[in-house]
C-alpha positions in Angstrom: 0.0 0.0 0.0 1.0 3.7 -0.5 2.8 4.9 2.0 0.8 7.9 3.5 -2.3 5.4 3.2 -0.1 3.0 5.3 0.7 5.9 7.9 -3.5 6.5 7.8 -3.7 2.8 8.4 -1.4 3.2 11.4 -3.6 5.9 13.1 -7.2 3.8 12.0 -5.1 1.0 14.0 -4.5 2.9 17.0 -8.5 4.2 17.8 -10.8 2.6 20.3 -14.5 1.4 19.3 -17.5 1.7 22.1 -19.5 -1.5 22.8 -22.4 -0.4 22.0 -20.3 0.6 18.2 -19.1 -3.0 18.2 -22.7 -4.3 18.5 -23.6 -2.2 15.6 -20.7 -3.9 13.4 -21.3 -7.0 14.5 -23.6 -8.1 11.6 -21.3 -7.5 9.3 -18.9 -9.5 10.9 -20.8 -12.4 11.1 -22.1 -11.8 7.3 -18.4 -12.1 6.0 -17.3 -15.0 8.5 -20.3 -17.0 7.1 -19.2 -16.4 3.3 -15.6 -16.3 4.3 -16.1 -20.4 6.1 -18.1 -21.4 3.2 -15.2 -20.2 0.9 -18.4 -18.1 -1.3 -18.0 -14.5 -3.0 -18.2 -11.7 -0.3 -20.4 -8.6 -2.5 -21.1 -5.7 0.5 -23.1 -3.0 -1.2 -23.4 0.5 0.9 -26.3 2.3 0.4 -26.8 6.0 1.6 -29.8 8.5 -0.1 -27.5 10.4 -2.8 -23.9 7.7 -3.0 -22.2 11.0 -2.5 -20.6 10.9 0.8 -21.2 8.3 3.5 -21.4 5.0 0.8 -18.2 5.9 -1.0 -16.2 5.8 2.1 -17.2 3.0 3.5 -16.9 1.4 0.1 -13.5 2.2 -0.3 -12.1 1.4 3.3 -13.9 -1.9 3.5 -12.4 -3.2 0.1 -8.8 -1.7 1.9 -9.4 -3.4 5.2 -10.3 -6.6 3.2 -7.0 -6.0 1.6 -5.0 -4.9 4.3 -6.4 -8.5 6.5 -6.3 -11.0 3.2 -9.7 -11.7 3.7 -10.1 -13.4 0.3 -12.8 -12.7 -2.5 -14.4 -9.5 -1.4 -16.1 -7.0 -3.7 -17.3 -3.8 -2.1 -20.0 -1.5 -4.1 -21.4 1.0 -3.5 -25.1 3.0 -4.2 -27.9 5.8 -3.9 -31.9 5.6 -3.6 -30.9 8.4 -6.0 -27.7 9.3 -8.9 -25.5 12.7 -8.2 -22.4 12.6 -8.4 -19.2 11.5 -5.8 -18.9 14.8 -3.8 -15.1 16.4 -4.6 -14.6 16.7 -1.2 -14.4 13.3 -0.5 -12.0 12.8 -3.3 -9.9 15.3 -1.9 -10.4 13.9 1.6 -9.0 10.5 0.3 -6.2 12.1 -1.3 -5.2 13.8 1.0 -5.0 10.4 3.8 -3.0 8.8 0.6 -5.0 7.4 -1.8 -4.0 8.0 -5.5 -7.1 8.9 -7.4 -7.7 9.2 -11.3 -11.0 11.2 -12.7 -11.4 8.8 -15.7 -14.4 10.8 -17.1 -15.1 14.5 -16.6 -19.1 14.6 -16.7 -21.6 15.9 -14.3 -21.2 12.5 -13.0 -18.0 11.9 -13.1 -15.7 8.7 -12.6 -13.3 8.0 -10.3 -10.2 5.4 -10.5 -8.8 5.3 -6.5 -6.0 3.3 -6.1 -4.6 2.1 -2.8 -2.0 -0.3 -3.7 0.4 0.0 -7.0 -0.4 -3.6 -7.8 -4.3 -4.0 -7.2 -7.2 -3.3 -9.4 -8.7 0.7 -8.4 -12.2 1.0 -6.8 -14.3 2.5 -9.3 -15.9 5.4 -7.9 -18.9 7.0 -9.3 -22.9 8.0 -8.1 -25.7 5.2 -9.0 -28.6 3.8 -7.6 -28.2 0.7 -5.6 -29.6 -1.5 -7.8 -27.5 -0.4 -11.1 -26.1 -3.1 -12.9 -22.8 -2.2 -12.0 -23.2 -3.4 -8.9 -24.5 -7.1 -7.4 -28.3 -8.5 -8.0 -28.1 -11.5 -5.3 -25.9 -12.8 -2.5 -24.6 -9.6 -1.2 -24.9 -7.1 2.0 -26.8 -4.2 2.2 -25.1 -1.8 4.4 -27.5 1.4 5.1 -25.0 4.4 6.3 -27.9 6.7 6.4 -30.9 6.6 8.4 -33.4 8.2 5.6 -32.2 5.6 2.9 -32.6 3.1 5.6 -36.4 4.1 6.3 -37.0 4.7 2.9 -35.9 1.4 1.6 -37.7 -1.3 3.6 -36.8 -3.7 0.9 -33.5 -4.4 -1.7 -34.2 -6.8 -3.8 -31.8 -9.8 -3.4 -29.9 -9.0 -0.4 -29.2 -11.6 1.9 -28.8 -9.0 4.4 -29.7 -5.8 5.8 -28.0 -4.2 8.0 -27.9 -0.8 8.9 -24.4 1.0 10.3 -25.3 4.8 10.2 -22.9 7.7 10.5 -23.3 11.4 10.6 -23.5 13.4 7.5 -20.0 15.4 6.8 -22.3 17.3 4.7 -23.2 19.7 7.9 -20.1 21.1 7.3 -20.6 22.4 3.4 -19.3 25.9 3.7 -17.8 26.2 6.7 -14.3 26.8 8.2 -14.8 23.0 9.7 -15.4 21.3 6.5 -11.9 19.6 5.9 -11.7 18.8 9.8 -15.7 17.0 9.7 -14.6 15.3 6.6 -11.5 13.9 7.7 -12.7 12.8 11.1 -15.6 10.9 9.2 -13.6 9.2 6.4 -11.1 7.9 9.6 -14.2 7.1 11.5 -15.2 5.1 8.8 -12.3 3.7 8.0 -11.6 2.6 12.1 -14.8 1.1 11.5 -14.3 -1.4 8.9 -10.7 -2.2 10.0 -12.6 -3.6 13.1 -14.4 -5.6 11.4 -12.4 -7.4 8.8 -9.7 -7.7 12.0 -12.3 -9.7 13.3 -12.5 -12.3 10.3 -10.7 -16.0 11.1 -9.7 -17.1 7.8 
């Protein structure tokens, strides 16, 4: 991995999770240790309202700390109960916690190449619903990281499971002096998150 990812990595490492924050993650930990004994495909799909914010980050650091553990055949997605576009913050945010990240098409939605590690495939990184075909139809995790597109999905169609792991919108801080700090503090949050998580995987 990149070395100012791997310096990130070091500080995820070092943060303590509450209980009650455990208890939360612990869903997903059993989803992946049941696919992970049973040697199937591992598809996680995070769903927030607009796949702006929230759903990219925990896309990307899952697929990392999936990585960074060698827990084996896991393919992270990501996706909205509506299409904008991948907020530039967060792009910036990543960036800056050293992540290498290409814009592969300059659009109103544009796409996004982020690469964590010279010799693995990038995350693709763009806004779409949850159910686009670019991401899976059966077998996979839905992850709801916001409490609207939780209440206003009751239903995703072939999920084997739903399981909802909310975190606060960095979006509070859109033009403010404390944007880079909120954003920053939630990608690491995130990212302490699903390192606890995939830690907790026996292979």
């Amino acid at each position: 991995m990149y070395q100012t990812l791997f310096k990130t990595i070091g500080q995820l490492k070092r943060q303590n999770i509450s209980e009650e924050r455990k208890a939360t993650l612990q869903p997903l930990i059993d989803f992946v240790q049941q696919k992970t004994n049973s040697k199937e495909q591992i598809s996680i799909n995070f769903i927030c309202t607009h796949n702006s914010r929230r759903s990219h980050l925990s896309q990307i650091w899952a697929q990392v700390a999936a990585a960074y553990f060698n827990v084996p055949n896991v393919n992270c997605y990501s996706g909205g109960t509506e299409e904008t576009a991948l907020f530039p913050k967060v792009v910036e945010t990543l960036q800056q916690q050293g992540f290498f990240i290409n814009k592969i098409s300059d659009t109103d939605n544009p796409v996004y190449a982020i690469k964590y590690d010279e010799d693995r495939n990038p995350i693709i990184g763009f806004s779409k619903k949850y159910d686009s075909s670019f991401n899976p139809t059966s077998g996979f995790a839905a992850i709801m990281t916001c409490s609207q597109a939780d209440g206003g999905c009751p239903f995703i169609a072939g999920a084997d499971k739903r399981i909802p792991i909310t975190f606060e919108d960095p979006k509070i801080s859109d033009n403010t002096p404390e944007q880079t700090e909120v954003y920053n503090e939630r990608s690491l949050q995130i990212g302490v998150e699903m390192f606890y998580v995939f830690s907790q995987i026996k292979k």
